[in-house]
N, C-alpha and C positions, 0 to 999 in steps of 0.2 A: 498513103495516097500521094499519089506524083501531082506535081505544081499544075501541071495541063489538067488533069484531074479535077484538082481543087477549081482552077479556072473555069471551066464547061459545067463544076455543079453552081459554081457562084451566077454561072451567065442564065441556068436554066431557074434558080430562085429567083432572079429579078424578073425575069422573062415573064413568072407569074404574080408580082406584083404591080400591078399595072390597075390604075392611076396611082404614081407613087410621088410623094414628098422624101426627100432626102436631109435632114439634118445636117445642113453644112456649116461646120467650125473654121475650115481652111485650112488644117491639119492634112498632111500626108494619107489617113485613114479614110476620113472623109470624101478629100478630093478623086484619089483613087474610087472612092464606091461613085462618085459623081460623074465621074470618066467612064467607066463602063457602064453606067446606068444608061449614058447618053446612048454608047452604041447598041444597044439593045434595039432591031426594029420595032416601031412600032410601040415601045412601052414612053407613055407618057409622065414627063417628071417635070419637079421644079426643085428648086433646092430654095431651105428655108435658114438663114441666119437668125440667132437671136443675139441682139446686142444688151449686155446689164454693164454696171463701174467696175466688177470684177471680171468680164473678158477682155483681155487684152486692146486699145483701140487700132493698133496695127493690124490685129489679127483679123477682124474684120472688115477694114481696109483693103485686103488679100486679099478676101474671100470676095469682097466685090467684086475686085480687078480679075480675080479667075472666071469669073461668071461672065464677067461682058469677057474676056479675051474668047472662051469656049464655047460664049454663044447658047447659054441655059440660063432661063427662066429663074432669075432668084427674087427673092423676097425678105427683107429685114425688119426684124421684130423688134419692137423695146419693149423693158419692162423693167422693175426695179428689186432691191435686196428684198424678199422673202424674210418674216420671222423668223423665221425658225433655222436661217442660218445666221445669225447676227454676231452669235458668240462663237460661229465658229467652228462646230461641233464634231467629234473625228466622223461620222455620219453625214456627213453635209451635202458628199452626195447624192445622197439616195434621197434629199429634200430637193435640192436645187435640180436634180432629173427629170424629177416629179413633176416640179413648178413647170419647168421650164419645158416637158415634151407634151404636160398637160396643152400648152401653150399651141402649140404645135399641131397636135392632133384636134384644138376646136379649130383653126386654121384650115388644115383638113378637109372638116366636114363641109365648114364652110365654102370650102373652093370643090369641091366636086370631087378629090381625092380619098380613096379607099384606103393606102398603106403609108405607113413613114420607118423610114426607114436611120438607123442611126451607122456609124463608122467604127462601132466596136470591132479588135479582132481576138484570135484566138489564143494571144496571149492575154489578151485581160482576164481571161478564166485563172491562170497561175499569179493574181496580184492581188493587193485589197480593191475591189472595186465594189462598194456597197452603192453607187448608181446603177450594177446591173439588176438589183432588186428590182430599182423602181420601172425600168425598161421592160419586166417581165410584166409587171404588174401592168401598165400600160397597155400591152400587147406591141410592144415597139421591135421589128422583125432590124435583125444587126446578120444581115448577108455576108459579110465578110470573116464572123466568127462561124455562123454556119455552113460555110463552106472551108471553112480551117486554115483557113491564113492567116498568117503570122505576119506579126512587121518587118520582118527580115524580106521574107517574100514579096512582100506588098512592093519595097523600097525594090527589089530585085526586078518587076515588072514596069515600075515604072522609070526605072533607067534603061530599062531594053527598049523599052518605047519612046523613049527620046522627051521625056517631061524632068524637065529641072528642078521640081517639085520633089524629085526622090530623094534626094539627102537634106530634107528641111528639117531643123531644129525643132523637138516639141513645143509645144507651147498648151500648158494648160492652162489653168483659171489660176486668178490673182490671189484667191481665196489661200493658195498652197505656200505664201510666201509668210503667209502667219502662223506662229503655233496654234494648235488646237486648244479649243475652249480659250481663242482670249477674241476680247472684242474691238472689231476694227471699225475704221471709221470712212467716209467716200473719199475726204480728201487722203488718208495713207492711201489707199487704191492708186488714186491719181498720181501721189508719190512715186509708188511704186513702179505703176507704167510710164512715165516720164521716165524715170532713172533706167530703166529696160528698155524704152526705146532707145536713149542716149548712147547706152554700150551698145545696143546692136548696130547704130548709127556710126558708131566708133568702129567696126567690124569684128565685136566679142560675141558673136554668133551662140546663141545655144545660154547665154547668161543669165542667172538668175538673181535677184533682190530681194532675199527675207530679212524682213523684221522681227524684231526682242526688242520694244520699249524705244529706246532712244536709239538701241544700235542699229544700224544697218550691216547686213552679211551679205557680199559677194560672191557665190559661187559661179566659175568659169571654166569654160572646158581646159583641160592640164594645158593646151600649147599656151595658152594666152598668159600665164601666173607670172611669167616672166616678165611680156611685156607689161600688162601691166603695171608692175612694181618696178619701173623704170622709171626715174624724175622726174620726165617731162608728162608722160602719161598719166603717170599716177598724181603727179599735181593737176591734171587738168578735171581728171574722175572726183576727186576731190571736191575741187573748184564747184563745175557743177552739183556734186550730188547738197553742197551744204546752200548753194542757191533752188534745189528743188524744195532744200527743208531739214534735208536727214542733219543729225547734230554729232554722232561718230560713227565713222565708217570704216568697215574691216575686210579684210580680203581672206577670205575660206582657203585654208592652203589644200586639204582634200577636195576640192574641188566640184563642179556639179556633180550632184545624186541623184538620180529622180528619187523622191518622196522623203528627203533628210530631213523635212519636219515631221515627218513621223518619228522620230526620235526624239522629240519634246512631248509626244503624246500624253506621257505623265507627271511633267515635272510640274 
């Protein structure tokens, strides 16, 4: 199917979702389903943030500032850690989807809205994602995997449309910076997003901060290893990271991976 294709089936599924909530994270995934949602005549939407100590507080920050710049209807949720993801569990998503669209959809009923809608696309079919369970389960409709877009494309639409938002750094949940099955705590959380704000502040765009115990693990996209591990820099990363808390801190020479803690999954 050609991109125009996939485009005009994506526009005719929204088109029938109407009164719609949209699940916004402030992801590239997201934002894109929230941009086209908007131009849709006539289909009525809001976009619903939820805020917990494992999403990022930048990230949410974003997602506000995108909503007043674009002029949509948002809404910010709190709520707090879930049992059943405490320790951590390689399943986590498909608990914390649960909680968290469960959330959403009483929201929903409550506001007079029919669908909700999330930002999955059609590459999360080819990855571990045991949150698309709970999306099915839910009845939570992901437009952008049904109409078969990829993030290549996604990113490919919105730099022809002129949004600076197409080459944003992922950013998932806090949860991904611990090994599975171990138990974390609000303030590492807090650690953690402190030290990830700091390098992105520093401009190591794309950075991530997993924890093992005492250690701290840098992964950074490849241009940056250099600077980095340059004197001045590296003494300053330092500096802060043992005043956020961390006690030894290592720089990943492979570099970001999405999902390298899968690779502790059994140790």
């Amino acid at each position: 199917m050609t991109l125009q294709k996939k485009i005009e089936k994506l526009e005719n599924i929204l088109s029938s979702l109407n009164p719609l909530i949209v699940a916004y994270s402030g992801g590239v995934d997201s934002s894109f389903l929230l941009i086209k949602s908007s131009q849709i005549p006539g289909l009525r939407i809001m976009a619903v943030t939820i805020k917990t100590p494992y999403i990022q507080s930048r990230e949410t920050d974003e997602a506000i500032d995108f909503c007043k710049t674009h002029n949509i209807r948002h809404q910010v949720l709190h709520t707090d850690i879930i049992q059943e993801i405490i320790n951590n569990p390689a399943d986590r998503c498909y608990y914390c989807k649960r909680h968290l669209f469960n959330l959403i959809r009483d929201y929903a009923r409550k506001n007079g809205f029919s669908y909700v809608a999330d930002g999955s696309n059609a590459d999360d079919l080819n990855s571990f994602r045991p949150g698309l369970k709970a999306l099915k389960e839910l009845e939570i409709r992901s437009p952008l995997l049904e109409a078969g877009l990829t993030k290549e494309e996604i990113r490919k639409i919105l730099r022809e449309s002129g949004f600076n938002i197409w080459d944003k750094p992922p950013m998932t949940c806090l949860l991904t910076r611990f090994p599975y099955n171990v138990q974390f705590s609000a303030d590492e959380l807090r650690m953690v997003d402190e030290a990830e704000n700091y390098l992105f502040e520093q401009g190591y765009y794309g950075s991530r901060v997993r924890m093992h115990g005492d250690i701290v693990r840098i992964e950074c996209l490849p241009g940056f290893i250099e600077k980095i591990t340059s004197n001045s820099n590296r003494e300053k990363i330092v500096s802060k990271f043992k005043e956020i808390g961390f006690k030894y801190i290592s720089l990943d020479l492979e570099g970001y991976r999405s999902g390298s803690m899968d690779t502790f999954a059994n140790d």
